[in-house]
Each structure stands twice: as C-alpha cells, then as structure tokens.
C-alpha positions in Angstrom: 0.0 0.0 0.0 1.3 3.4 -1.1 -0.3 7.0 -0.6 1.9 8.5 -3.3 0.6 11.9 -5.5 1.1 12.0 -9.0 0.9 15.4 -11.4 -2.8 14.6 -10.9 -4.7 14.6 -7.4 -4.6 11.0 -6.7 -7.1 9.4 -4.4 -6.0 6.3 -2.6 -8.4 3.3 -1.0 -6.7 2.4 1.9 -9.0 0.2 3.0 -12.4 -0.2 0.8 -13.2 3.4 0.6 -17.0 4.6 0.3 -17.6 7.9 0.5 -20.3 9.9 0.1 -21.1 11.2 -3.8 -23.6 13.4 -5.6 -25.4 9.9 -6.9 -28.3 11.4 -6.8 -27.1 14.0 -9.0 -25.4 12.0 -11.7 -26.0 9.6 -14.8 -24.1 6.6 -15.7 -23.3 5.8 -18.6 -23.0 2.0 -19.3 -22.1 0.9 -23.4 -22.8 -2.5 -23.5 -23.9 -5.2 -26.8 -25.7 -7.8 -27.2 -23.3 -10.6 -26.0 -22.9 -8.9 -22.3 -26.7 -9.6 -22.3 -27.6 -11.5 -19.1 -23.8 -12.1 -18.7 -22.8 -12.8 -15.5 -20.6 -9.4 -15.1 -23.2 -7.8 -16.4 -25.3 -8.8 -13.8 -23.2 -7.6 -11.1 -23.0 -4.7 -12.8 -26.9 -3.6 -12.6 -27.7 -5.1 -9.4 -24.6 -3.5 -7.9 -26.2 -0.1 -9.7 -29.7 -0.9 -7.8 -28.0 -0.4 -4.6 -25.9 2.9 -5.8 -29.6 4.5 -7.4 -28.0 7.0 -9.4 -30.6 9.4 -11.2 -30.2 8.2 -14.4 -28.6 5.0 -16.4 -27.7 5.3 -20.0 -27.4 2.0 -22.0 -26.0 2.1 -25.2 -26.7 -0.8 -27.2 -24.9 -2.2 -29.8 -27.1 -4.9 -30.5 -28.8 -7.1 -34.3 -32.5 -6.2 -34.4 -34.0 -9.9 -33.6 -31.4 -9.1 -30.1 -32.1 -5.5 -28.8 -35.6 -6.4 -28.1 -34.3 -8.9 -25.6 -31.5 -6.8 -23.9 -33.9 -3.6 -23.8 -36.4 -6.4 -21.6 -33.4 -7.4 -19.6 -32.4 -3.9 -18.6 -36.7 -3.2 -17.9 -36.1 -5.8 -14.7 -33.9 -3.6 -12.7 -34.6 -1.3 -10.5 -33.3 1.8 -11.5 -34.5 4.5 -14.0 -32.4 2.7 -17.4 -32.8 4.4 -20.5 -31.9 1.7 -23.2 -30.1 3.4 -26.2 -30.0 1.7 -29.7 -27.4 2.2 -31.5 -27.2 0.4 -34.8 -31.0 1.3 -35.6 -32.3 2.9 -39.2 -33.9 5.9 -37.9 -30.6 6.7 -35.9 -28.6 6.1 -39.1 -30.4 8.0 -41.5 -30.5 11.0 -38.6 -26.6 11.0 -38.2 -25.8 10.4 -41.8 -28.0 13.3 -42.9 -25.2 15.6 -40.6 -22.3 13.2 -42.0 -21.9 11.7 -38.4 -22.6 8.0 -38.5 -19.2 7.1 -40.2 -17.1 4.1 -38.7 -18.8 2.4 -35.9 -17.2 1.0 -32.4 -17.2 1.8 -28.9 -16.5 5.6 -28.9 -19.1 6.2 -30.9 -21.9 4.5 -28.8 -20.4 5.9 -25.4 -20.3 9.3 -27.9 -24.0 9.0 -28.2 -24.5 8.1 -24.6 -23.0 11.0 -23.3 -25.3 13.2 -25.2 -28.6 12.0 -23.2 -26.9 12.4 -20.3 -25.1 15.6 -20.1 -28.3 17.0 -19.3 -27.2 15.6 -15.5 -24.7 18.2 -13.2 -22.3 14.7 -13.1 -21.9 11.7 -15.5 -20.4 8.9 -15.0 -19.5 5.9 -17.6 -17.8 2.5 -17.1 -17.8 -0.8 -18.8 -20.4 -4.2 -18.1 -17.9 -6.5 -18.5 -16.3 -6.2 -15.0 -16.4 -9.5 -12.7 -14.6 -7.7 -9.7 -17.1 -4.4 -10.1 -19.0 -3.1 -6.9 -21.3 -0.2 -5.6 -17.8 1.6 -4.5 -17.3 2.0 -7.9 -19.2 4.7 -9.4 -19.6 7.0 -5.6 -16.1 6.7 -5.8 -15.9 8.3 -9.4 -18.2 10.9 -8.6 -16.5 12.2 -5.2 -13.7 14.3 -6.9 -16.0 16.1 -8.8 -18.3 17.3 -5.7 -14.4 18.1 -4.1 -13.3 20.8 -6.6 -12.3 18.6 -9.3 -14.2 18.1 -12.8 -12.9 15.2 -14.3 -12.1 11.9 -12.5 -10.4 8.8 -14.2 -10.3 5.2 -12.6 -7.3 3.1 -11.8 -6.9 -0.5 -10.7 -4.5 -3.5 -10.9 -4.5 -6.0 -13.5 -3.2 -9.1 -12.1 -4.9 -12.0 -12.5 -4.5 -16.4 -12.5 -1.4 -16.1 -11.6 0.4 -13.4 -14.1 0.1 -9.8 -14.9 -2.6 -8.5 -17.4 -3.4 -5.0 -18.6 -0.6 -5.7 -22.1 -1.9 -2.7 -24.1 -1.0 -0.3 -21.0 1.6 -1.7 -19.7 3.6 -2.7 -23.1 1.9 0.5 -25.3 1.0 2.9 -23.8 3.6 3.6 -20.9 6.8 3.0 -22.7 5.8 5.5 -25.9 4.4 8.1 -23.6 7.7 7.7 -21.4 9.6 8.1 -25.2 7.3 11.4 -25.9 8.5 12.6 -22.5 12.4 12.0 -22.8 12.2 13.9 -26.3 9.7 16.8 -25.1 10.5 17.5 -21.1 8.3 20.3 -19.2 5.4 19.3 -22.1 2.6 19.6 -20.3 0.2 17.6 -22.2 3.1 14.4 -22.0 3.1 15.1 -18.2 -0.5 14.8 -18.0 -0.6 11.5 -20.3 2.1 9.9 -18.2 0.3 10.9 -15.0 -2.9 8.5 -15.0 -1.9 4.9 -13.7 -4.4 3.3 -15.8 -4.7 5.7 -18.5 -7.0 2.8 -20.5 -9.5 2.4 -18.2 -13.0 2.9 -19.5 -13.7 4.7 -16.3 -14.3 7.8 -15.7 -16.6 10.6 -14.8 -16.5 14.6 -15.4 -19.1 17.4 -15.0 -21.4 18.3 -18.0 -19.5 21.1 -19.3 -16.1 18.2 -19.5 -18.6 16.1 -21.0 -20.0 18.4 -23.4 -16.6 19.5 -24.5 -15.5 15.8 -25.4 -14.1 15.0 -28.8 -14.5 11.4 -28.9 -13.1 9.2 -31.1 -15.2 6.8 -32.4 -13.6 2.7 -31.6 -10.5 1.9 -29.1 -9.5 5.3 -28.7 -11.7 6.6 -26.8 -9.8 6.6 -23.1 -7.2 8.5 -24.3 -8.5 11.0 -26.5 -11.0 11.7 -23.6 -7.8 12.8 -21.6 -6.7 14.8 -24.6 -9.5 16.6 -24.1 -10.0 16.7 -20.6 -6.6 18.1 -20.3 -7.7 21.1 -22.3 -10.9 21.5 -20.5 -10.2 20.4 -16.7 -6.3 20.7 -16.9 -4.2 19.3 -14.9 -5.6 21.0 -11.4 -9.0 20.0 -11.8 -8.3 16.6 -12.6 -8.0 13.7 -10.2 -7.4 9.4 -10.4 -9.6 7.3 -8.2 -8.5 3.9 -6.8 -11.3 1.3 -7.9 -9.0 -2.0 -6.6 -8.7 -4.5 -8.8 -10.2 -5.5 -11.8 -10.8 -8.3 -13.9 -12.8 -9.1 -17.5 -12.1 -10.8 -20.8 -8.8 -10.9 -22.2 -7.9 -10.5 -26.4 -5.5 -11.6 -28.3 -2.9 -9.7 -29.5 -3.6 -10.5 -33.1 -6.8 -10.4 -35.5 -9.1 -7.7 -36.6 -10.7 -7.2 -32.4 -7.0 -7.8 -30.8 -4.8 -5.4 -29.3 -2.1 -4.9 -32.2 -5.7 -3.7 -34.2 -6.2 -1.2 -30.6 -2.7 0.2 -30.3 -3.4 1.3 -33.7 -6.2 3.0 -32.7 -4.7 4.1 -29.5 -1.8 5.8 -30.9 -3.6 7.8 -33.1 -5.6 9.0 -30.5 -2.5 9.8 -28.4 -0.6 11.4 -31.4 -3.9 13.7 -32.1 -3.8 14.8 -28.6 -0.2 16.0 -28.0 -0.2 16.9 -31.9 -3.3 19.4 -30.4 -1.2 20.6 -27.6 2.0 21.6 -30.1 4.1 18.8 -29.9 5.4 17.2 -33.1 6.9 14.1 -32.6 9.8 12.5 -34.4 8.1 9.9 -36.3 10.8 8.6 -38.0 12.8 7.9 -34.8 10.0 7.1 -32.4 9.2 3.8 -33.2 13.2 2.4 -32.2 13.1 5.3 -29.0 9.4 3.6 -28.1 11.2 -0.2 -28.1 13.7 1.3 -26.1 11.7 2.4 -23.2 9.5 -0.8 -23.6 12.5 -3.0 -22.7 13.6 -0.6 -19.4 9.7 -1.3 -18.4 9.9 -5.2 -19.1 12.8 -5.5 -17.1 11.0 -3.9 -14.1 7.8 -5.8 -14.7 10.0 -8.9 -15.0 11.4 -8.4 -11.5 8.1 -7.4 -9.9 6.4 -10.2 -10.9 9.3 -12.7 -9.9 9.1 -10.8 -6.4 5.4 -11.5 -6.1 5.7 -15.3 -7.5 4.0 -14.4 -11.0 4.7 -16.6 -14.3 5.9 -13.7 -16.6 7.1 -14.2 -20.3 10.1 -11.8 -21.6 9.7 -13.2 -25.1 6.5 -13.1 -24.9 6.4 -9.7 -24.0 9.3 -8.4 -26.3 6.8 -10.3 -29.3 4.3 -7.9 -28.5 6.1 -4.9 -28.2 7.8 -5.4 -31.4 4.3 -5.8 -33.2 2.6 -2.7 -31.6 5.7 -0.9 -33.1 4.1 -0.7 -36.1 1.5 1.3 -34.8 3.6 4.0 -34.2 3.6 7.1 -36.9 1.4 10.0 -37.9 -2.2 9.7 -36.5 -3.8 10.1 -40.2 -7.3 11.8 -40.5 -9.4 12.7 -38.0 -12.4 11.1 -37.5 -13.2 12.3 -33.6 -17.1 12.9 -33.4 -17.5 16.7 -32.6 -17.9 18.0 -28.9 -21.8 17.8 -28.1 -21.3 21.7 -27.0 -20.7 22.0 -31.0 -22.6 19.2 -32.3 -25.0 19.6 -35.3 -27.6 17.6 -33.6 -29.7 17.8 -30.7 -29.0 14.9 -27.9 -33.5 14.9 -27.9 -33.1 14.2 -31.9 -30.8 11.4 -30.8 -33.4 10.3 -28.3 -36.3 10.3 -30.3 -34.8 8.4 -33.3 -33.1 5.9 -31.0 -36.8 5.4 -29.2 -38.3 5.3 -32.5 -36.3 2.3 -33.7 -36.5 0.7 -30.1 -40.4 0.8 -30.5 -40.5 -0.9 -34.0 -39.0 -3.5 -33.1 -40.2 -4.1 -29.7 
C-alpha cells in the first residue's frame, strides 16, 4: 500500500473506501452489446447499480434487431431508472448520416452517443459491463472528486490476475511511448499529464457536464485517451484527479486479429498522437518507433522483477513479441475522424433520443 501523489490529485483506497457522492445527481453511462446480455458481469454490474440508485442510467446498445428487443427487456427488470439506447437502428442512421456523423462504428461512438442523453445531469459517469470484480464503491467513488473541486475523475486499478500480470496494451503500449514522448519533449505539459494516470485505458471515468460536453470522442478503441486529450484542455491538470477502484478483472484479447490489441494500439496511438499533436508537440516519427522499443525494454525489465518478487509466471519473449508488433502502430495519426464536442454538435442529444426510441419501439 502506497499514498503517493502524482501530477494529478490522486485518491488512494486504503481500505475499501465509500464515500459519500452526488449519486443522486449523476447519470451513468454503461455501453454494452448484445453478448454482455444476461452475462454474469453484467449482472453484477446492474444489481450492484440498484444499490448505488444514481438518477439516471444510460445503456448504449450495440445490439442485431432480432437481439435489442431482448436486452432492452433485460435492462426493464432492474430497478433503476435505465434508459436503453439503440445504436445500430435505421432511424438513428439515417439521422446522423444526414449531418455526416454516422461514419465508422465502435465503442467511442456509442459511449459518444450516450454521453449526449446524459449531459443533461450536473455529473456523469460511464464505465464498462464486463467487470467480474465491479462493486457499488465503484461509481460513488468516481463521482466524489467532482463534488471536491475537481471536474474530471479517471479510474485506476491492478491488473493481475491467475497467476500473471494483465493490462498488455498499457503496460507494453501505452507507458513506454508516452515515457519516449517525455524523454524527447520535457516540461510538455500535455506528455506530463498523459504519463500521470496509472491506468490511462480504463474505460472509467466521470466529469461534469460542461467536460462532458466539451468531449471530442473518437469513435472505436481510442476513446480513453482521447478523452484525456480533451480533458486536459478542458479540466487541466488541477481540476483533474485518479480514483483507486482495486482491482479488476474481465475478458482478455489476443494480440492478433481484426478485435486484438495490435488492431487497438493502432487505434490508441492515433488517438495519443492527435492529442499532444493538439497541444503543439510534433513528434519524431521517423525515430520514435526504435526510442518507443527502447523504453518498452527498461519497463519489461522492471515488470519482469516485480512479478518474480510476487511469484507471477511472466514471459520476456512473450512480451518483447508484443512490443515489437505494436511498433508498427507508431507514426502520424492520419485523418481525424473524432465525433464533434456535443457543445458543438449539429444535432440535438433529444433528436438522438427520439430516433433511437423510434427504432426501439418498431421492433419491440
């Protein structure tokens, strides 16, 4: 146990932590599809949600037609005020096509369309359904920063799990080419901010509406760390703050194939490169990929002694493999496809709603 502070306010539990939190003030935000239906997690999710009551709970659904009928039922036998979203209906396409929104489709862009219904609430609050270690400390704890002076809030956690240490993209990714953004730009702010989150790929987080409003999100596996991009230009680095949420376990990819995480750290580093691209930096692309391997094999030596000093199997090869195919991730970010701040947006969040209900209802 450690009570350490990092660049952001960092909130330790040192013992499950509950505190009290404007719940009663806030929505949540859950994206989910159709195969989390009736999951186990995602059963601890809701019923762990009953007990929290938050004013509102936003589902977006990324769900087939002869499915969302089913889910929207499932989500109908809780407790709590859940408004189901549909995603992938026709009504909704045709409504964000006609403002040349709909585009690629992915997580981003549901949690994207999420955070539009809720914004209407002072607080919001969004987090995965996939969790099998979540709990009712989870979203109070979220929320307390931002009744404490702060208006953004980002979960952290350990990954460690049968026996071995998990989190790859982060750990493998993330960490060492934000730490080889840092060694070529020192005193950057927006590198110090990136490096400061110790789970900067968490899905969760929470932020008051005018954060949430301000968001640019990108649209698939991106979207945790251009939200920091952005919240770093809207909350900076004083009104931000990292919430212990324990640990945390849920399904595992492969590295490989079109849903693995070589396809993510694509994703992720063009988020990454748009946001300190935004904040003046221009990294050395040609250079970067050999500095990022670099810094990856400083980090794999230290997660290669931790886990022999808590008695975890851990893999150099294995590890090394990965880093050297999440190299080719890193270059120039390419076009930018972020879906526009809701504060700028072309639609209304009630057009969303009404189009989203409409296709609901059809097929209901």
């Amino acid at each position: 146990m450690e009570y350490v502070q990092e660049r952001v306010a960092t909130l330790h539990d040192f013992g499950d932590a509950r505190p009290d939190a404007p719940t009663d003030r806030a929505a949540v935000v859950v994206p989910m599809t159709e195969r989390e239906h009736a999951s186990l997690a995602a059963e601890r999710v809701f019923g762990a949600l009953e007990r929290v009551d938050p004013a509102r709970v936003v589902v977006p659904l990324r769900a087939s037609e002869d499915r969302v009928g089913d889910v929207a039922d499932w989500l109908d036998g809780f407790a709590l005020d859940v408004e189901p979203l549909w995603c992938d209906g026709p009504r909704l396409h045709d409504l964000l096509d006609d403002h040349g929104l709909d585009g690629d489709r992915g997580k981003g862009r549901d949690v994207w369309l999420g955070l539009g219904l809720a914004a209407d609430a002072p607080y919001v609050a969004v987090h995965d359904a996939d969790a099998t270690t979540y709990t009712d400390a989870h979203v109070p704890r979220l929320l307390f920063p931002l009744d404490h002076g702060f208006d953004f809030s980002k979960g952290y956690y350990a990954r460690v799990e049968n026996g071995q240490l998990y989190g790859r993209l982060f750990r493998l990714f993330y960490r060492p080419l934000v730490r080889a953004l840092a060694d070529a730009h020192p005193g950057a702010g927006i590198v110090e901010y990136l490096a400061a989150f110790r789970y900067a790929l968490a899905g969760e987080f929470a932020a008051t509406t005018d954060v949430v409003r301000s968001l640019r999100v990108q649209r698939g596996w991106g979207l945790e760390v251009g939200t920091l991009g952005d919240a770093y230009a809207t909350a900076g680095t004083d009104g931000s703050a990292q919430v212990d949420l324990g640990r945390h376990e849920h399904d595992h990819r492969a590295v490989s194939g079109p849903a693995g995480l070589s396809t993510m750290s694509e994703e992720v580093a063009a988020a990454l490169f748009h946001a300190v691209e935004d904040n003046g930096i221009s990294p050395e692309y040609a250079t970067l990929p050999d500095r990022y391997e670099a810094a990856a094999e400083t980090i794999i030596r230290g997660y290669a002694a931790d886990a022999a000093f808590n008695g975890l199997a851990y893999d150099r090869g294995d590890e090394r493999a990965q880093v050297s195919e999440y190299a080719d991730a890193v270059g120039p970010p390419g076009g930018d496809t972020r879906l526009p701040a809701w504060r700028d947006a072309p639609i209304d969040p009630e057009a969303v709603r009404s189009a989203a209900d409409d296709d609901l209802e059809a097929v209901r």
